[in-house]
mmCIF file of the N, C-alpha and C atoms, coordinates in Angstrom:
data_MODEL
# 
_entry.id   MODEL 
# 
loop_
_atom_site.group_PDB 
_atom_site.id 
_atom_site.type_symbol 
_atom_site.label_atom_id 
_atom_site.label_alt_id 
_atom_site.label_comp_id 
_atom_site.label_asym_id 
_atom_site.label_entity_id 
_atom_site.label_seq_id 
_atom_site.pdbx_PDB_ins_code 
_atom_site.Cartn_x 
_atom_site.Cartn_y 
_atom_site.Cartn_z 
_atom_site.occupancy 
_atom_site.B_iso_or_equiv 
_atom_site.pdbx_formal_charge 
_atom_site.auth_seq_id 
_atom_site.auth_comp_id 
_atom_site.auth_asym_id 
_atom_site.auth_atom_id 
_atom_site.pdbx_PDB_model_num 
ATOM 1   N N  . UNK A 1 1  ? 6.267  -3.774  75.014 1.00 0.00 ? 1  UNK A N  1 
ATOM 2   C CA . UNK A 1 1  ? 7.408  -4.637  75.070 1.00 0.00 ? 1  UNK A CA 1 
ATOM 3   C C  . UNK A 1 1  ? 7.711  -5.193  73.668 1.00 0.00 ? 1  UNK A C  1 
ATOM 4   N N  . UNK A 1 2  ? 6.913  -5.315  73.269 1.00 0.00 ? 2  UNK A N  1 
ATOM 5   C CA . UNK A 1 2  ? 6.709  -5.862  71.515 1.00 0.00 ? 2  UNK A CA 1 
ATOM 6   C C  . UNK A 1 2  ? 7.536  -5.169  70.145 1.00 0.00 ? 2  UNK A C  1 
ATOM 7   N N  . UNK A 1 3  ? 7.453  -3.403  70.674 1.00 0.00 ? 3  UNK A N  1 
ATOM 8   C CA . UNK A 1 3  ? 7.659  -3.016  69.983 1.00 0.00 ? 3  UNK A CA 1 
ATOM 9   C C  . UNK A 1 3  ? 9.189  -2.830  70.539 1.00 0.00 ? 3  UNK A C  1 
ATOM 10  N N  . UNK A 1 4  ? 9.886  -2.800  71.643 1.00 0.00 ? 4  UNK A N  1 
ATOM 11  C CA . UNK A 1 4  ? 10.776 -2.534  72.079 1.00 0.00 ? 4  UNK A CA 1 
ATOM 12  C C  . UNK A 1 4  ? 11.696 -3.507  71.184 1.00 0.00 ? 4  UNK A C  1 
ATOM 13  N N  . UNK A 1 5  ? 11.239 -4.345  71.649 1.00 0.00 ? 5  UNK A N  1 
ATOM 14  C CA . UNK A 1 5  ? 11.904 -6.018  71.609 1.00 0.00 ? 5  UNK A CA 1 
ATOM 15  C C  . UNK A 1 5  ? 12.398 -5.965  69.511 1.00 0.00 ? 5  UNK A C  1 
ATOM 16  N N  . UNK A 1 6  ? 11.070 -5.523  69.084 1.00 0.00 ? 6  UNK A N  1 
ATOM 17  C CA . UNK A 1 6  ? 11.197 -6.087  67.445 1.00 0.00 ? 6  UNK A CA 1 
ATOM 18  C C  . UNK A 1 6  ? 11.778 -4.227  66.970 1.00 0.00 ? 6  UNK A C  1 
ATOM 19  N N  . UNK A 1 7  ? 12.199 -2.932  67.534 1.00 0.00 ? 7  UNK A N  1 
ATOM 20  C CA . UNK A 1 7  ? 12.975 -2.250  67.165 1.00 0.00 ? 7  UNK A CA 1 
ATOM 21  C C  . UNK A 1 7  ? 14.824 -2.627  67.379 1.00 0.00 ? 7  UNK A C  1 
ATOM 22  N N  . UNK A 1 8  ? 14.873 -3.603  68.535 1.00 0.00 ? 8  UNK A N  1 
ATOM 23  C CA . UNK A 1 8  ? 16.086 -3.643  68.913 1.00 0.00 ? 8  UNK A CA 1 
ATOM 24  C C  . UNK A 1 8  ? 17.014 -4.579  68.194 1.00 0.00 ? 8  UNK A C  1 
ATOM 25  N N  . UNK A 1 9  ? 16.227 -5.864  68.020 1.00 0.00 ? 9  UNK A N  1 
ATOM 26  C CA . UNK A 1 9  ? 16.302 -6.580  66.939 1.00 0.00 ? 9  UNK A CA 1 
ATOM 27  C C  . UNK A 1 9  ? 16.801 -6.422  65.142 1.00 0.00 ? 9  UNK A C  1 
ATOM 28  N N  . UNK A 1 10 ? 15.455 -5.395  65.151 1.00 0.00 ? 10 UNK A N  1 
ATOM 29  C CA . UNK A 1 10 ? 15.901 -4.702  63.435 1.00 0.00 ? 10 UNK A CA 1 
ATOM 30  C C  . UNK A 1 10 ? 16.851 -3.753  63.471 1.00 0.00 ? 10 UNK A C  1 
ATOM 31  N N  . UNK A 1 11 ? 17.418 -3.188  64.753 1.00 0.00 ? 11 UNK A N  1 
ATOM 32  C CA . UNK A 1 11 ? 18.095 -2.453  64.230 1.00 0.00 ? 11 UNK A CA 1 
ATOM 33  C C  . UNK A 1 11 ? 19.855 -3.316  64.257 1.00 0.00 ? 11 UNK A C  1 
ATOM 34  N N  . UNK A 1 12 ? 19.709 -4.352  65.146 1.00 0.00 ? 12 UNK A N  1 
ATOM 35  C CA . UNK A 1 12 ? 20.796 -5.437  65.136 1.00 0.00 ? 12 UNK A CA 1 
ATOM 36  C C  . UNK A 1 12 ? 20.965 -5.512  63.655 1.00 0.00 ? 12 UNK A C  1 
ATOM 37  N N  . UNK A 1 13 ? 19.958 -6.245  62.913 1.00 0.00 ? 13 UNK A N  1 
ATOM 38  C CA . UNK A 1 13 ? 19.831 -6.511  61.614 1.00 0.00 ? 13 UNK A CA 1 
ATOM 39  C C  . UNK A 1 13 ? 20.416 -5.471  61.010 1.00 0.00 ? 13 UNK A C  1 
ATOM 40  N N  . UNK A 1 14 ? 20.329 -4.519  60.800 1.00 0.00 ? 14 UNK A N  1 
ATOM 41  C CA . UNK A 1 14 ? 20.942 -3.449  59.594 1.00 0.00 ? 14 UNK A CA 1 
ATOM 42  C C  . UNK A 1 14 ? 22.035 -3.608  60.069 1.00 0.00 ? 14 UNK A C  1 
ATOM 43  N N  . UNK A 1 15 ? 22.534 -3.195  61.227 1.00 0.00 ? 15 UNK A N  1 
ATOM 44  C CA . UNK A 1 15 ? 23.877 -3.317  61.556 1.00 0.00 ? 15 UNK A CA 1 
ATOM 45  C C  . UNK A 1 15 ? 24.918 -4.077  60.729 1.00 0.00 ? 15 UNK A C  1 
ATOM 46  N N  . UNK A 1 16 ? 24.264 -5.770  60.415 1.00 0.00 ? 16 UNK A N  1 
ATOM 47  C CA . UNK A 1 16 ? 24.809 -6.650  60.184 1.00 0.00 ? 16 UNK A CA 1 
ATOM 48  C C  . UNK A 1 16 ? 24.582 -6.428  58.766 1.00 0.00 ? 16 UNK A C  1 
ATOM 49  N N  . UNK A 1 17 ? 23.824 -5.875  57.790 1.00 0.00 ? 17 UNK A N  1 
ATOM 50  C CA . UNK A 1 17 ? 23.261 -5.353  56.656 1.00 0.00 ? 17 UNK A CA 1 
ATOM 51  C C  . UNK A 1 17 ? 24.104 -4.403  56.346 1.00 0.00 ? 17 UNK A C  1 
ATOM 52  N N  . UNK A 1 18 ? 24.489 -3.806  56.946 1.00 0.00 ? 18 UNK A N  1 
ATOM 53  C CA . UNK A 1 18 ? 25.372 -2.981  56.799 1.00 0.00 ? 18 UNK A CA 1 
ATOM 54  C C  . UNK A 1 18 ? 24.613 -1.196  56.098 1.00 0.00 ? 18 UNK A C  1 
ATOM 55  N N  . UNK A 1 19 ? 23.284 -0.994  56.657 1.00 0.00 ? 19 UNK A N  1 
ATOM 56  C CA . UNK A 1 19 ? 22.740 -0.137  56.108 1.00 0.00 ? 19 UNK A CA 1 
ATOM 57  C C  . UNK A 1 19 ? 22.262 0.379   57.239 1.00 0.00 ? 19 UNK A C  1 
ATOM 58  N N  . UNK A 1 20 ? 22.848 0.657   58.481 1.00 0.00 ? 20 UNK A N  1 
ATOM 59  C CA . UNK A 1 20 ? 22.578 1.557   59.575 1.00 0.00 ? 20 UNK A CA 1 
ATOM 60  C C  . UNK A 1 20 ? 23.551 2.810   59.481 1.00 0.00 ? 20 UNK A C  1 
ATOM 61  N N  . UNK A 1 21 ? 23.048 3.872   60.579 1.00 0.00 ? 21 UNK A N  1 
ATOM 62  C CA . UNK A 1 21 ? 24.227 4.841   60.394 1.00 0.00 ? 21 UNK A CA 1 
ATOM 63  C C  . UNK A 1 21 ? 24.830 4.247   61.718 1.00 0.00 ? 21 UNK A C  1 
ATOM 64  N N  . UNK A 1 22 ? 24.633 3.114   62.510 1.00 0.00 ? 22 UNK A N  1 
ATOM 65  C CA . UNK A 1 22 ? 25.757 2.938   63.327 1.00 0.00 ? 22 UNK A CA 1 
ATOM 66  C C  . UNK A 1 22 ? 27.357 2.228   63.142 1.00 0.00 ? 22 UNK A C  1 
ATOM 67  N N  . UNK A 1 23 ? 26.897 1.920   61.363 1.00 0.00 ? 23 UNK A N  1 
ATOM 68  C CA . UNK A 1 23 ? 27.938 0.916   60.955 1.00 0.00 ? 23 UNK A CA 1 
ATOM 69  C C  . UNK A 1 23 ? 29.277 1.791   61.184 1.00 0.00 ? 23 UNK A C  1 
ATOM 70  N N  . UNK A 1 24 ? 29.340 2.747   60.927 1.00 0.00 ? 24 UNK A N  1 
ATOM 71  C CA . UNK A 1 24 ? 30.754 3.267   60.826 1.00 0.00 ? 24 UNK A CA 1 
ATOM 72  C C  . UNK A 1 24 ? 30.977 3.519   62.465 1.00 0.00 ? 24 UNK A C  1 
ATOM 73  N N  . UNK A 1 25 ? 30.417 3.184   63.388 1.00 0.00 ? 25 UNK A N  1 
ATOM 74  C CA . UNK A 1 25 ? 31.243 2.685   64.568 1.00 0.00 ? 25 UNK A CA 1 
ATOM 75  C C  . UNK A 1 25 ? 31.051 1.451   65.564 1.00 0.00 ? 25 UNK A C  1 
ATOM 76  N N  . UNK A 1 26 ? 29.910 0.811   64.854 1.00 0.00 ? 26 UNK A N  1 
ATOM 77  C CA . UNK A 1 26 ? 30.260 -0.387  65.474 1.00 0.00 ? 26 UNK A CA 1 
ATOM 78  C C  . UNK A 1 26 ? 29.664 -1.336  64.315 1.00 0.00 ? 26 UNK A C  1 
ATOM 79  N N  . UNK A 1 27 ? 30.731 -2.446  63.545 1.00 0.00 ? 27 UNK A N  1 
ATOM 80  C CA . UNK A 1 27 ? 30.236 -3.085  62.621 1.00 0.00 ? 27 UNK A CA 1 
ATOM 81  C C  . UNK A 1 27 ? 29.792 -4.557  62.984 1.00 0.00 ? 27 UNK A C  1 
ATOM 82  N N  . UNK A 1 28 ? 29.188 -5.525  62.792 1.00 0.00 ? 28 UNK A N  1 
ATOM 83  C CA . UNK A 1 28 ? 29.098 -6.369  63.566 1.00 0.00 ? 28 UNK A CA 1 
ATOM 84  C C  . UNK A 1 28 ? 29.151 -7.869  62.141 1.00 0.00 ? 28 UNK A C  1 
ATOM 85  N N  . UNK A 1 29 ? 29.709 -8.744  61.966 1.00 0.00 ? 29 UNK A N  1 
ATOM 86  C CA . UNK A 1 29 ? 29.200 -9.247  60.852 1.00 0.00 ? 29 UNK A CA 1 
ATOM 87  C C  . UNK A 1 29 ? 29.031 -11.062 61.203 1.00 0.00 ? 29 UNK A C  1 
ATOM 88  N N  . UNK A 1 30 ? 28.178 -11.505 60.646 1.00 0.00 ? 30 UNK A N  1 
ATOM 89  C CA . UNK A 1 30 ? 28.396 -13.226 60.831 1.00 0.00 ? 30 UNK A CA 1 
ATOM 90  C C  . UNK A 1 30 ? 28.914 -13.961 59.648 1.00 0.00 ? 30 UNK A C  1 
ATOM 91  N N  . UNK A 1 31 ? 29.624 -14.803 60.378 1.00 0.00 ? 31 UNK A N  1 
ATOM 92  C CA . UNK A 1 31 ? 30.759 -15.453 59.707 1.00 0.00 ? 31 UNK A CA 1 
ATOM 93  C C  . UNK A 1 31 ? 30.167 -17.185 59.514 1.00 0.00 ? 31 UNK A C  1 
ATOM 94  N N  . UNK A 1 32 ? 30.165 -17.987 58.526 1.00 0.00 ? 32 UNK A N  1 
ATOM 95  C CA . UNK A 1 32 ? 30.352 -19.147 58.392 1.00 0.00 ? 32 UNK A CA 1 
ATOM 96  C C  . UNK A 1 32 ? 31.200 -20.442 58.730 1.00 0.00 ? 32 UNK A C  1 
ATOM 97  N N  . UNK A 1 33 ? 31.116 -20.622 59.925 1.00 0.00 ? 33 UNK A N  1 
ATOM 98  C CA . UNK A 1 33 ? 31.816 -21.652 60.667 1.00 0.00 ? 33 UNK A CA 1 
ATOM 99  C C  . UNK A 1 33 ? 32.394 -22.339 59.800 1.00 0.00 ? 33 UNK A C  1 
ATOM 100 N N  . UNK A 1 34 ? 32.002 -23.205 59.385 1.00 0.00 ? 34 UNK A N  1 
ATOM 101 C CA . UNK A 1 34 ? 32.479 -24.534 58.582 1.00 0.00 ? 34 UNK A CA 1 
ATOM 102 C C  . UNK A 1 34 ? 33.604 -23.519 56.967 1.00 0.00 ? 34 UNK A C  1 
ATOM 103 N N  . UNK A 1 35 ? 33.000 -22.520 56.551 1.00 0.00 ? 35 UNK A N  1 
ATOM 104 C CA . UNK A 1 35 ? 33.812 -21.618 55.354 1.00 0.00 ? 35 UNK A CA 1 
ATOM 105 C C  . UNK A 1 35 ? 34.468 -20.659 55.512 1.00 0.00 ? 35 UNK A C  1 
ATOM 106 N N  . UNK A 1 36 ? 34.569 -20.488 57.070 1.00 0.00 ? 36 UNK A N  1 
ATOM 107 C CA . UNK A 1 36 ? 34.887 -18.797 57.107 1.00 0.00 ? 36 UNK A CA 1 
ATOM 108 C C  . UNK A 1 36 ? 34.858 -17.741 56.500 1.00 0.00 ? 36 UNK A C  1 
ATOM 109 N N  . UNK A 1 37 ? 33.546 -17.789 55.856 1.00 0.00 ? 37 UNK A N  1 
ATOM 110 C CA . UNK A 1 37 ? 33.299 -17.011 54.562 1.00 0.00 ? 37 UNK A CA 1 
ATOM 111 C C  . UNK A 1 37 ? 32.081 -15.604 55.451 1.00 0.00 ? 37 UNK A C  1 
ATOM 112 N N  . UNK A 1 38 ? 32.125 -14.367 55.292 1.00 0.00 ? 38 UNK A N  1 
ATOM 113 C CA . UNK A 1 38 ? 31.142 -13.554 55.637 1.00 0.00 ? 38 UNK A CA 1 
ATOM 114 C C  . UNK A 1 38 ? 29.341 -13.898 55.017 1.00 0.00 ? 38 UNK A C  1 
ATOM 115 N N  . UNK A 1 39 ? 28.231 -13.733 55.961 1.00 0.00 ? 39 UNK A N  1 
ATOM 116 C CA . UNK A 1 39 ? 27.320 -14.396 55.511 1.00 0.00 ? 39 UNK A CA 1 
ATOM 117 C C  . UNK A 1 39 ? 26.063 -12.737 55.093 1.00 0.00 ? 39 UNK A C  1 
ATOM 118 N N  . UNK A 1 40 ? 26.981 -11.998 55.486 1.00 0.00 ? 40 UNK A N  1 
ATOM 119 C CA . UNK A 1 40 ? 26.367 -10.010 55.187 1.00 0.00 ? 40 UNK A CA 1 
ATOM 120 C C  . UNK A 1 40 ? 26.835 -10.259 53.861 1.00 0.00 ? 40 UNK A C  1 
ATOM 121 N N  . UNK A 1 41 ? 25.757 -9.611  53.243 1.00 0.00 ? 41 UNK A N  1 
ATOM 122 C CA . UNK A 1 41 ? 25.534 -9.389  51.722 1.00 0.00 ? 41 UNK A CA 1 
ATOM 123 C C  . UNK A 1 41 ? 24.835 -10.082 50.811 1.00 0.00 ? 41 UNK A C  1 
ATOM 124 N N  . UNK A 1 42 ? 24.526 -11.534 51.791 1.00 0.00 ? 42 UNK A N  1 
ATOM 125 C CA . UNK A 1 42 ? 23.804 -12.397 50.610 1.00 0.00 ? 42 UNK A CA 1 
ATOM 126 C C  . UNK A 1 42 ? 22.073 -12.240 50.584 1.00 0.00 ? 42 UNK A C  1 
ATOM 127 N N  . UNK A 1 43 ? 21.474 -11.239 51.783 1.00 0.00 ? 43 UNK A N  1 
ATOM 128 C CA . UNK A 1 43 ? 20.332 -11.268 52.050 1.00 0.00 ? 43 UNK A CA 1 
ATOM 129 C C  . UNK A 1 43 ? 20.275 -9.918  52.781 1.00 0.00 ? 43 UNK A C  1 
ATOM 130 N N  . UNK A 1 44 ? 18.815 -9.534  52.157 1.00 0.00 ? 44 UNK A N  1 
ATOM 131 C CA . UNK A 1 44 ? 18.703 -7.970  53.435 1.00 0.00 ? 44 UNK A CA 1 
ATOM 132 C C  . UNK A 1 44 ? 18.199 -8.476  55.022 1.00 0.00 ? 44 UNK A C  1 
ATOM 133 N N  . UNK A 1 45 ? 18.632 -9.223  55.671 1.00 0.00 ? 45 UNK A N  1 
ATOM 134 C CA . UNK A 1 45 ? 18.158 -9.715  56.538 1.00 0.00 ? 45 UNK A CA 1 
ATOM 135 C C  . UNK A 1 45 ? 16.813 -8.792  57.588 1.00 0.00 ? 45 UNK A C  1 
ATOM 136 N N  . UNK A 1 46 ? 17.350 -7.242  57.886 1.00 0.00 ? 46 UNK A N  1 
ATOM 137 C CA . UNK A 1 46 ? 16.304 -6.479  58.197 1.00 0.00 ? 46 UNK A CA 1 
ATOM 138 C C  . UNK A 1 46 ? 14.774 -6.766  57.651 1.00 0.00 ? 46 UNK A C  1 
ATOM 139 N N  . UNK A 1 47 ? 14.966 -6.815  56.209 1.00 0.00 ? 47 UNK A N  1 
ATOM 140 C CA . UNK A 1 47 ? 13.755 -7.020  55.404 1.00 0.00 ? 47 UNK A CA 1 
ATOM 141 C C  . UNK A 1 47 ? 13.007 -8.260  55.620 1.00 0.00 ? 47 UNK A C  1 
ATOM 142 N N  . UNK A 1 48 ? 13.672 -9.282  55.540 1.00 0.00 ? 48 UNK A N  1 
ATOM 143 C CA . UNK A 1 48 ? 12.829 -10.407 55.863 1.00 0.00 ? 48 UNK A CA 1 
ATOM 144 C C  . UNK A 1 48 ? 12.718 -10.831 57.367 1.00 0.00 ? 48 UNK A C  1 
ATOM 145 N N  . UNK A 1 49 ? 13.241 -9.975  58.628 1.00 0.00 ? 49 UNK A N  1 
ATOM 146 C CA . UNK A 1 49 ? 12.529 -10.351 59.818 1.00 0.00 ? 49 UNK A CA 1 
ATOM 147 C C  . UNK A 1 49 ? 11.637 -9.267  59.412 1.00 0.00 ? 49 UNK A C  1 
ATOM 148 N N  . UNK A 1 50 ? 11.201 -8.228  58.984 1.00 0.00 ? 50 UNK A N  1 
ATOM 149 C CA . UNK A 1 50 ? 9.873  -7.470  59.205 1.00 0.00 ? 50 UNK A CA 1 
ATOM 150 C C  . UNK A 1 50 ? 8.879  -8.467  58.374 1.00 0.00 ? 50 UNK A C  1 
ATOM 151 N N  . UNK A 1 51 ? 8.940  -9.258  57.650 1.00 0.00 ? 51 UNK A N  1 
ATOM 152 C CA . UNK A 1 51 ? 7.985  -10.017 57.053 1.00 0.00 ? 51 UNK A CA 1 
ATOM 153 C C  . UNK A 1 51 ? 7.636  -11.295 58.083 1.00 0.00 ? 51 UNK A C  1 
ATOM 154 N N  . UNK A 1 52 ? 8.395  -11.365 59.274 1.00 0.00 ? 52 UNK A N  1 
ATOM 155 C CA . UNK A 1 52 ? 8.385  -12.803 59.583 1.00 0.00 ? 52 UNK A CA 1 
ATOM 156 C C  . UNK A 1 52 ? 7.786  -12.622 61.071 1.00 0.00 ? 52 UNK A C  1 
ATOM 157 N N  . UNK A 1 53 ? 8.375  -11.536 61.682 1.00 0.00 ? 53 UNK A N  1 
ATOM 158 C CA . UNK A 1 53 ? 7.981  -10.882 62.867 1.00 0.00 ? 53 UNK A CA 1 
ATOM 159 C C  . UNK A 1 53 ? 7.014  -10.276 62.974 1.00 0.00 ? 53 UNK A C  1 
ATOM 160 N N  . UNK A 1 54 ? 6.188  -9.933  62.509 1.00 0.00 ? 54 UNK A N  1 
ATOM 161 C CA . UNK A 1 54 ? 4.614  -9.582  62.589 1.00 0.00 ? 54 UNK A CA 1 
ATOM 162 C C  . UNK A 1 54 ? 3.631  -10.201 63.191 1.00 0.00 ? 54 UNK A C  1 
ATOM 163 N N  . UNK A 1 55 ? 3.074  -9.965  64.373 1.00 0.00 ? 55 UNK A N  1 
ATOM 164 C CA . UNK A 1 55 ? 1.820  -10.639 64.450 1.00 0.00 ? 55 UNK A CA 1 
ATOM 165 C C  . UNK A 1 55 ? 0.690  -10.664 63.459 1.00 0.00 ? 55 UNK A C  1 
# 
C-alpha cells in the first residue's frame, strides 16, 4: 500500500513539475491565492517529497 500510495503521489508531483510524459495531456498547475501567480517552477517538488516521504 506504501508503495502504491508514494508512486501515485510522485507521479502527481511531476505532473505539476512539469517533467512527466503525461504533461502534454493532462497539465495540472498550483496557483497562489492571495497573487495569482503560478507556484510550478520555483521548486522540483517530486524531489523533495522523495526526501521527505521515506520511512
Amino acid at each position: 500500500m506504501y508503495e502504491i500510495i508514494e508512486g501515485a503521489i510522485h507521479s502527481i508531483l511531476c505532473m505539476i513539475d512539469r517533467v512527466d510524459e503525461l504533461v502534454g495531456k493532462l497539465s495540472i498547475d498550483l496557483i497562489d491565492n492571495e497573487t495569482n501567480e503560478s507556484l510550478s517552477g520555483n521548486t522540483a517538488l517530486h524531489e523533495e517529497f522523495m526526501r521527505y516521504f521515506k520511512i
